[in-house]
C-alpha positions, 0 to 999 in steps of 0.5 A, spaced: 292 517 589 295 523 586 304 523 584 307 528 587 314 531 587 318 535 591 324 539 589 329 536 591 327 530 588 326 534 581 333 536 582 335 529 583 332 526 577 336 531 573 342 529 576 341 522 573 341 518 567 336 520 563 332 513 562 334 511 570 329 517 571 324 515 567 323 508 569 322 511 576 317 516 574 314 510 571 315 506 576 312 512 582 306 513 576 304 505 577 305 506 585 301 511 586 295 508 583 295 503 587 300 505 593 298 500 597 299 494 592 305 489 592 311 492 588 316 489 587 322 492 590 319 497 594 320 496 602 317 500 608 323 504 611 323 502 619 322 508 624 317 512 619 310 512 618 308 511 611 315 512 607 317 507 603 322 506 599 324 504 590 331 500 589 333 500 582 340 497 581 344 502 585 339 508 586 334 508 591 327 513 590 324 515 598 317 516 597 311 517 603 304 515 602 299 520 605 292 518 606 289 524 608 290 528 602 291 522 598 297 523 594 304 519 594 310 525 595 316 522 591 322 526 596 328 523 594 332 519 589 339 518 590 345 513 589 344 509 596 350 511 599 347 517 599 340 516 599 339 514 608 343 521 610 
């Protein structure tokens, strides 16, 4: 499948620390080769179809998965006090 990401997500990104947003870039590379594979701290979100999300210490990254157009959209990636409002 094919990594997309949002413009919020880009905009998230550049707020972090520079190798915390190039390990979730790597990290969202490897997922969306194969999304459905098991990953290790990546958890379905409960009420939403096909979101996910990647924990990295403090930092959560909200990933969807669409099968239709068979891309993983990366959506968000922020502090998890933030991250669920």
């Amino acid at each position: 499948m094919k990594l997309t990401v949002t413009k919020k997500a880009l905009r998230d990104l550049k707020g972090l620390p520079k190798d915390v947003a190039k390990d979730f870039l790597d990290r969202m590379e490897a997922i969306a080769a194969d999304p459905f594979a098991t990953n290790a701290n990546v958890e379905r979100m409960k009420g939403m179809e096909d979101a996910w999300r990647l924990r990295k210490g403090d930092w959560r990254a909200l990933y969807v998965v669409d099968r239709k157009a068979q891309t993983v959209s990366l959506e968000r990636v922020k502090h998890r006090r933030e991250v669920y409002r």
